[in-house]
C-alpha positions in Angstrom: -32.8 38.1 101.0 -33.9 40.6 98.2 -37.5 40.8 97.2 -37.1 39.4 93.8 -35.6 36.0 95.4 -38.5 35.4 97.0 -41.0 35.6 94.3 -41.5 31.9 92.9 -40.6 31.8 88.7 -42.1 28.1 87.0 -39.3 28.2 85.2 -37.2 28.0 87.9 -38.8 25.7 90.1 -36.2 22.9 91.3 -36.9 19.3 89.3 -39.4 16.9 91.6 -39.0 14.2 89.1 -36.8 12.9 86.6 -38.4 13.1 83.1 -38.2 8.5 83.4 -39.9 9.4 86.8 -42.4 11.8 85.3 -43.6 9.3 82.7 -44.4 6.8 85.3 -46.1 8.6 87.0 -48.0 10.0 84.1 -49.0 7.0 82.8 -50.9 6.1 86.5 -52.3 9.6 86.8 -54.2 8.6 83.5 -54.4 5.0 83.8 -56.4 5.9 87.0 -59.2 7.7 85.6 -59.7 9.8 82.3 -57.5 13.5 82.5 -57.5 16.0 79.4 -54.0 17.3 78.1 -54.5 20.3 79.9 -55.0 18.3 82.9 -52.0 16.3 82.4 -49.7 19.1 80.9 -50.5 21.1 84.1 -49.8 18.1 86.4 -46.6 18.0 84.4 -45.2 21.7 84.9 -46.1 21.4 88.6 -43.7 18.2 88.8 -41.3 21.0 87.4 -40.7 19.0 84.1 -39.1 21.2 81.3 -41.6 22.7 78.6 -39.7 20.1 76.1 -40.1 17.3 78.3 -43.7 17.7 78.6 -44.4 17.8 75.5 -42.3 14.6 74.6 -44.5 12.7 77.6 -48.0 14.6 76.5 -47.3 13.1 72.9 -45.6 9.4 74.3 -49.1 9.1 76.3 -51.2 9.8 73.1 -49.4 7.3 71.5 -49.8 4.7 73.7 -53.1 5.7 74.5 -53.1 6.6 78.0 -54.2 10.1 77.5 -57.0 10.0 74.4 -59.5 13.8 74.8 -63.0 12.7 72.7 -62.6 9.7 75.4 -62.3 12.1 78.3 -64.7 14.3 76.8 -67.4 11.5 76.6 -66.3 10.0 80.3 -66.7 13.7 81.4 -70.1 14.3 80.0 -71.4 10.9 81.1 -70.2 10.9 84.4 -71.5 14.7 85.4 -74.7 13.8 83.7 -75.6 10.5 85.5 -73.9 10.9 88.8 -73.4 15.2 89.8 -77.1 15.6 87.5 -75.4 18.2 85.7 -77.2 20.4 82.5 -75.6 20.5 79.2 -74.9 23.9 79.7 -72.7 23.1 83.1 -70.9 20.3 81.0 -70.0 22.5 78.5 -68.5 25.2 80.7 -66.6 22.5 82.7 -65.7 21.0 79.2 -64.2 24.1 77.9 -62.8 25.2 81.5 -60.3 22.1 80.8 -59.9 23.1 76.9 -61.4 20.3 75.1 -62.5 21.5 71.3 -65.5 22.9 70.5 -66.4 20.0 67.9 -65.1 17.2 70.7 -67.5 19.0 73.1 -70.6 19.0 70.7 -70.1 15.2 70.0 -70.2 14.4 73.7 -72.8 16.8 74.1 -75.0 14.0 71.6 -74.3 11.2 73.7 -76.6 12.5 76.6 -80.0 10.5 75.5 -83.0 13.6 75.2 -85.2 11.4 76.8 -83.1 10.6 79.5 -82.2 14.1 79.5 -85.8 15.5 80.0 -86.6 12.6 82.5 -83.3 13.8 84.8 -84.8 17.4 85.1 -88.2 16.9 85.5 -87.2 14.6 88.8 -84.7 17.5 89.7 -87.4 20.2 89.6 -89.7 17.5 91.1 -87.4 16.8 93.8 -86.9 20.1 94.6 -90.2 21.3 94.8 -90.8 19.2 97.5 -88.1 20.6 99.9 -89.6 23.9 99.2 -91.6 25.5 101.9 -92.6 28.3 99.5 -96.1 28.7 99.3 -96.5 32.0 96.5 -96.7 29.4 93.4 -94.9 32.4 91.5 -91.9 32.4 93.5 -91.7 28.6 94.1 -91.6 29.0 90.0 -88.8 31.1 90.2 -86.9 29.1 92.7 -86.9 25.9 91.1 -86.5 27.5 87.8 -82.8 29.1 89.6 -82.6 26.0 90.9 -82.2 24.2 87.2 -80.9 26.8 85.5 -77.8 26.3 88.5 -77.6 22.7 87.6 -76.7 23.9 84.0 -80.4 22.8 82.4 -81.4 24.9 79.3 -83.9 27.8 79.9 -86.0 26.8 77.1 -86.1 23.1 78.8 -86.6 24.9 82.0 -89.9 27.0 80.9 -91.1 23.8 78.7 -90.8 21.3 81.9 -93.3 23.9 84.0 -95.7 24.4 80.9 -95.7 20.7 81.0 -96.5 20.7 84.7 -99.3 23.2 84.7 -101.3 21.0 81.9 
């Protein structure tokens, strides 16, 4: 077997599913939990579906709303928010990592409550601090300022929050 044989083309990959079967099975990939297109159209080529054919099922599952992105996008942000405690900043990267629109992104970005949004970082640096066996108040600073800043929290937030805490 030559070289060139071995390497694996995607547009050569041999059919898993039948473009009937591929629908199906599309419609309970998204009926399961929220996906984006990219999700979806990914999902699609790696059922080695024709570029035509996914298409024709990406836009079938819009229709029939089964596959809706400012729905995603909201789910997304909720959902890394309330249960991973994830910063707008980590959203948004994870957000544009599965290419949702900038203006789709900014709305879901406003359904995060600032309140809410404050109270969820102050008991992540708070939490934090108490694991710490860091005694140099400076570096403890520093670590649970990493710490947030990991967690995809704002800077300015960050720097506020400690302000806050020395008062």
């Amino acid at each position: 077997m030559r070289y060139f044989d071995t390497l694996k083309n995607e547009h050569n990959k041999p059919k898993i599913f039948s473009r009937e079967q591929a629908q199906l099975k599309a419609e309970s990939y998204c009926a399961y939990q929220e996906r984006s297109q990219f999700e979806v159209r990914n999902k699609l080529y790696e059922w080695g579906l024709a570029p035509k054919d996914v298409e024709e099922i990406l836009s079938e599952l819009i229709d029939r709303n089964f596959l809706n992105e400012e729905r995603f996008s909201i789910a997304y942000t909720l959902g890394k928010f309330r249960i991973k405690g994830w910063g707008k900043v980590k959203i948004k990267q994870g957000l544009q990592l599965k290419k949702i629109p900038w203006k789709m992104i900014q709305k879901a970005l406003l359904m995060i409550d600032e309140d809410d949004y404050l109270v969820s970082l102050r008991k992540l640096i708070e939490k934090k601090s108490n694991l710490l066996l860091e005694k140099d108040p400076f570096k403890r600073r520093y670590l649970l300022s990493r710490y947030a800043a990991s967690k995809g929290y704002e800077p300015e937030l960050i720097h506020d929050i400690f302000g806050d805490l020395a008062d």
